[in-house]
C-alpha positions as CSV (number, residue, x, y, z in Angstrom):
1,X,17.0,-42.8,78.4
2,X,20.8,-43.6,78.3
3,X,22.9,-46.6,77.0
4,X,26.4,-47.6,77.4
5,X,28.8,-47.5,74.8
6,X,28.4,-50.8,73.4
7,X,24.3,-50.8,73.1
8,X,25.1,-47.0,71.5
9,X,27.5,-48.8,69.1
10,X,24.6,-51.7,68.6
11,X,22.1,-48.7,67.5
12,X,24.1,-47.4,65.3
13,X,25.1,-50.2,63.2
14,X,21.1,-50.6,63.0
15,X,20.8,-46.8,61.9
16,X,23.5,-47.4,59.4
17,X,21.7,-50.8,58.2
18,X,18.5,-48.8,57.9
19,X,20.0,-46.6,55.6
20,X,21.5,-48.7,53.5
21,X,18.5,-50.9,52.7
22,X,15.8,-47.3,52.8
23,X,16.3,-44.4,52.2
24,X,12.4,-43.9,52.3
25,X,12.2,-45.3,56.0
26,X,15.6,-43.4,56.9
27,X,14.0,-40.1,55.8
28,X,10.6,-40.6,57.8
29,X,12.6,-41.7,61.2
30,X,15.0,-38.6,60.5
31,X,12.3,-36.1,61.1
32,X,10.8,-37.8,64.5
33,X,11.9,-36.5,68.1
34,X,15.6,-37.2,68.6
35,X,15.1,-39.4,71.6
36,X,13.0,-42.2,68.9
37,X,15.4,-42.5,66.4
38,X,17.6,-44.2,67.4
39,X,15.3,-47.3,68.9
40,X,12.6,-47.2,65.9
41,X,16.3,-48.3,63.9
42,X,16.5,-50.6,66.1
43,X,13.4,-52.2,65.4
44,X,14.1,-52.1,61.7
45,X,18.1,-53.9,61.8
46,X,15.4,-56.5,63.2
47,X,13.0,-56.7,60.7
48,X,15.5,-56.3,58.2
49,X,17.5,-59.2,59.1
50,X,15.1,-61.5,59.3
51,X,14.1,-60.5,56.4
52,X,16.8,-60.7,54.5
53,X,17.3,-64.7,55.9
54,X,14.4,-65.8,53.7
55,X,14.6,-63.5,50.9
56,X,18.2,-63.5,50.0
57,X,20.1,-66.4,51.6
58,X,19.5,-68.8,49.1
59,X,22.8,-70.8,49.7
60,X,22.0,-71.5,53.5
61,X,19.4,-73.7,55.2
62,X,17.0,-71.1,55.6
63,X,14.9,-72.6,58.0
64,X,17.7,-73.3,60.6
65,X,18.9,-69.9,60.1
66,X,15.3,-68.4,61.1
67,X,14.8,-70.5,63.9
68,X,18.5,-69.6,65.4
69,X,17.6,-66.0,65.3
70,X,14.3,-66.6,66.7
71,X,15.8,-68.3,69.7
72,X,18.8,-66.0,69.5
73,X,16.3,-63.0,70.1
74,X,14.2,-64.1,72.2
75,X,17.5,-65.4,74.9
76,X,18.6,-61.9,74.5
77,X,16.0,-60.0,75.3
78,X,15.8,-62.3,78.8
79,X,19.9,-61.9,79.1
80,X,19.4,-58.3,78.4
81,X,22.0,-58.3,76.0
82,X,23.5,-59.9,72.4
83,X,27.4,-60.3,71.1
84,X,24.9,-60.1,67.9
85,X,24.7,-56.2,67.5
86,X,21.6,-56.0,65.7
87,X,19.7,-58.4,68.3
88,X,21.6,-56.6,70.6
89,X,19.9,-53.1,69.4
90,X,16.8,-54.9,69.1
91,X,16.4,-56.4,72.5
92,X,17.5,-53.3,74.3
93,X,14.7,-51.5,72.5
94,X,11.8,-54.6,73.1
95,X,12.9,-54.1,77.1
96,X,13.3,-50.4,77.4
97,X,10.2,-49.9,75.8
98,X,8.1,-53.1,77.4
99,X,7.3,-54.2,73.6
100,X,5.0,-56.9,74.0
101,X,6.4,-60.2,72.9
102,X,4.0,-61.6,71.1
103,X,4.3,-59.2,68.2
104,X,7.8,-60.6,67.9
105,X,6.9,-64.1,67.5
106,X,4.0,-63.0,65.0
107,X,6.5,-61.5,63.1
108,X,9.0,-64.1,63.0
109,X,5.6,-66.2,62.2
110,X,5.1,-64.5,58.9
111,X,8.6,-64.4,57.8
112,X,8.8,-68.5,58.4
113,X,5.4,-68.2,55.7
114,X,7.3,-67.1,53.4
115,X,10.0,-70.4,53.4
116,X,6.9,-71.9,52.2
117,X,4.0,-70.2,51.0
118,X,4.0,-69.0,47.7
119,X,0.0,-68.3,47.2
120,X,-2.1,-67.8,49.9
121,X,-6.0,-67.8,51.2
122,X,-7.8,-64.9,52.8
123,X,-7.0,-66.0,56.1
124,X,-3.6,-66.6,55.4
125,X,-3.2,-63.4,53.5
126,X,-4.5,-61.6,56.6
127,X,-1.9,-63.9,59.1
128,X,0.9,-62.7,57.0
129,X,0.2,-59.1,56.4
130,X,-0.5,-58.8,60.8
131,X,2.7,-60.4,61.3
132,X,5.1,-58.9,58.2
133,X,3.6,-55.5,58.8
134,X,1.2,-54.6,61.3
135,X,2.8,-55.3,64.4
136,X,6.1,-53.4,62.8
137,X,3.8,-50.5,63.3
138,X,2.8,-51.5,66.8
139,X,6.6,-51.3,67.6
140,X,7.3,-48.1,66.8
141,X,4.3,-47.1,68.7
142,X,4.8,-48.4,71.4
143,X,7.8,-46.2,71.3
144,X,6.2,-43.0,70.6
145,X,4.4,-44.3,73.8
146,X,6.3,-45.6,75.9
147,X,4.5,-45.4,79.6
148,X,1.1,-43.8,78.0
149,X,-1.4,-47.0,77.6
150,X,-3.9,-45.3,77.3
151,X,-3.2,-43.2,74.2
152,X,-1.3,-46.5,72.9
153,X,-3.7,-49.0,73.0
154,X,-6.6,-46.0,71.7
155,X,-4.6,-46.2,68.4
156,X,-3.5,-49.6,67.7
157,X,-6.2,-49.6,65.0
158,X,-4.9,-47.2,63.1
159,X,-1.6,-47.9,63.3
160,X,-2.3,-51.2,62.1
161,X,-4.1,-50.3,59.2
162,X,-1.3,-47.8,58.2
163,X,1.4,-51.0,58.4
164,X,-1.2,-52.9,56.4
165,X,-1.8,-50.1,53.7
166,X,2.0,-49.9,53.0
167,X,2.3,-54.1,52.7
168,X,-0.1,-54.3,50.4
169,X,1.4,-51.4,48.4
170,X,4.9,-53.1,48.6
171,X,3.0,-55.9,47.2
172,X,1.9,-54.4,44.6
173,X,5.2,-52.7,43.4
174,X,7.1,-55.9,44.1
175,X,5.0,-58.5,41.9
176,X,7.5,-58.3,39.3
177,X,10.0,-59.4,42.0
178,X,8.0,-61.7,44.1
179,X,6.4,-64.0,41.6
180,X,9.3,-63.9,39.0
181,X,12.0,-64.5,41.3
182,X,10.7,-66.3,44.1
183,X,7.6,-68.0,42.9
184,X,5.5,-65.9,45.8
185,X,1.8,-63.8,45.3
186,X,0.5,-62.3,48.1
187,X,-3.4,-61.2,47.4
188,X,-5.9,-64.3,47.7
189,X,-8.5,-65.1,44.9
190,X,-6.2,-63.8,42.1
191,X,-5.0,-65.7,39.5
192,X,-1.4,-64.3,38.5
193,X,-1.6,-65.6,34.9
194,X,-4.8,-63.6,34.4
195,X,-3.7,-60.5,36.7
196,X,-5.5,-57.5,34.5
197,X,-6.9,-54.3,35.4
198,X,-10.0,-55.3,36.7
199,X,-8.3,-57.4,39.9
200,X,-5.6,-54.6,40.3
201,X,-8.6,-52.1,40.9
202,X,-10.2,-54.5,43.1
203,X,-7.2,-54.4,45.0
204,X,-6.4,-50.6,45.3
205,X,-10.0,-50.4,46.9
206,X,-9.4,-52.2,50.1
207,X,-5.8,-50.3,50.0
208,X,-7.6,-47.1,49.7
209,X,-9.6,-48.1,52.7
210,X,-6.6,-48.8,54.5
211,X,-5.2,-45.4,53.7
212,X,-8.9,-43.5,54.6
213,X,-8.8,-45.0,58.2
214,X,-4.7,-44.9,58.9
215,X,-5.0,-41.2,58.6
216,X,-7.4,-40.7,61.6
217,X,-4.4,-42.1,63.7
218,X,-1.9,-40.1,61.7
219,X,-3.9,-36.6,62.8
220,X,-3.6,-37.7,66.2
221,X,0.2,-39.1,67.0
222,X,1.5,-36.8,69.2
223,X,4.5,-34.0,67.9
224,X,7.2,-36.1,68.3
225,X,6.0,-38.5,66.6
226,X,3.6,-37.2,63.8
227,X,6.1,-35.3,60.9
228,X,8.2,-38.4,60.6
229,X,4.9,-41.1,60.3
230,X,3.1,-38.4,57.8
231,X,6.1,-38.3,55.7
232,X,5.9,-41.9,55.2
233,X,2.0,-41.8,54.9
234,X,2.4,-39.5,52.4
235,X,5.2,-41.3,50.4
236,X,3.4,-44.0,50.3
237,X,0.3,-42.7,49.4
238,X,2.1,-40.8,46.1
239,X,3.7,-44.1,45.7
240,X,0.2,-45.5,45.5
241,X,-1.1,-42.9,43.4
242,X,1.4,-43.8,40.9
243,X,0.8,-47.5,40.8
244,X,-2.9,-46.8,40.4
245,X,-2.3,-44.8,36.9
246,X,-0.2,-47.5,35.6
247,X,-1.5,-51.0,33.4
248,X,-2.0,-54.0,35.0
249,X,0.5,-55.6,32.5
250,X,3.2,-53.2,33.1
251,X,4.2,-53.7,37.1
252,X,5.1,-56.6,36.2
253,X,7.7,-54.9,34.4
254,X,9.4,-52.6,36.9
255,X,9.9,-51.6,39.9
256,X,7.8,-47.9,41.0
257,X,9.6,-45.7,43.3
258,X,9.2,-41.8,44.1
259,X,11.9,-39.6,42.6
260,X,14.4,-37.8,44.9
261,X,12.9,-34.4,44.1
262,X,9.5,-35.9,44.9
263,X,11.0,-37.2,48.4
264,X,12.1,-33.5,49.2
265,X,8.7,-32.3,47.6
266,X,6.6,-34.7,50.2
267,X,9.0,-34.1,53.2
268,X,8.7,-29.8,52.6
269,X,4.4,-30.0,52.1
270,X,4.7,-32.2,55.7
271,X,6.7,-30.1,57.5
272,X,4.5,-27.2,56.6
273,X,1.4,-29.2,57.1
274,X,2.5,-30.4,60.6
275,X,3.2,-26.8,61.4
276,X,0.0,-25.4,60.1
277,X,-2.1,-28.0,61.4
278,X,-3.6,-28.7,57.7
279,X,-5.7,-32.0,58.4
């Protein structure tokens, strides 16, 4: 796998926009096989961007802005190239690594749900968390298996429940956010003004279900790819932990996060867990 110095460049500035936005994500990629790095930041830059069009760019026309970078990706990825960087990055890694296409547009489908949607039905809910997270997961995959079908499509499954488990999370610890600031909720059948302890149980169920059957695929990535995707697991499952002990009323409040010690506390019990073959 080589690139010329301009795609190199591309990846970079999608490494360095990783970083700047996670420092969670940025660990987990750190610790996979050298040779995956840089293209699962590649994927990210995407996702990033795109997300950042209908989060934070309140002062343009959203909508035209999405639909040029949908267009915009999509022509770069048949010109096999971008003057765009990050699509640049992007494209390179959706053709070097035959990601299907239509988890693109699925993505790009949820993101234009959220110009718009601010509560949603089961269905809906389901549409949106395939698209904003799921197929995320499917990416970096496809990565780890690049010309092994096989073994790819045997855990698409889990991999999508793992990309599913940490939405609904980042749901959960962005309510404050989501529904104060941009009017949005996520979980269907909930009614924000009565949010209480009973619904936030109801909801850490199906997440724990989530978590149960991500972890069968996480026990069975391959070594380049398994230290990096448990330390996110993991992170996000402490993350999860800590929402779970905490008041319905108060995450509304503020925003959860794992401490820095914590981080180097999950990413030492991986390494040695991944060494010693502790399921």
């Amino acid at each position: 796998m080589s690139t010329d110095l301009y795609t190199h460049n591309a990846l970079h500035l999608s490494k360095l926009t990783t970083k700047n936005y996670s420092t969670s994500f940025s660990l987990g990629v750190s610790l996979l096989k050298k040779e995956f790095r840089l293209p699962v930041y590649g994927i990210y830059g995407f996702v990033r961007v795109a997300d950042e069009i209908v989060d934070t760019f309140h002062d343009q026309d959203k909508k035209r802005k999405l639909s040029e970078f949908r267009k915009d990706i999509f022509q770069s990825i048949r010109d096999g190239m971008s003057t765009n960087p990050i699509l640049h990055s992007f494209q390179w890694v959706v053709n070097e690594f035959r990601i299907d296409h239509h988890l693109i547009g699925d993505f790009l489908d949820s993101m234009e749900m959220d110009l718009t949607k601010k509560e949603y039905s089961p269905e809906e809910f389901q549409k949106y968390v395939y698209g904003s997270a799921e197929v995320v997961g499917l990416m970096c995959l496809r990565v780890f298996y690049k010309d092994q079908d096989e073994a790819y499509n045997s855990l698409i499954p889990q991999a999508r429940k793992l990309g599913e488990a940490f939405q609904k999370i980042n749901f959960l610890r962005d309510i404050h956010s989501d529904y104060k600031e941009r009017g949005r909720f996520y979980f269907p059948g909930v009614d924000m003004k009565r949010f209480n302890n009973e619904n936030k149980k109801l909801i850490e169920e199906d997440i724990k279900k989530d978590f149960d059957e991500a972890y069968v695929g996480v026990k069975q990535l391959n070594d380049v790819a398994k230290l990096g995707v448990l330390v996110s697991y993991t992170y996000y499952l402490k993350l999860f932990e800590k929402i779970k002990h905490t008041d319905a009323s108060n995450i509304f409040r503020k925003r959860y996060r794992i401490s820095n010690a914590r981080k180097i506390w999950i990413l030492v019990w991986s390494f040695i867990a991944v060494k010693l073959g502790i399921k």
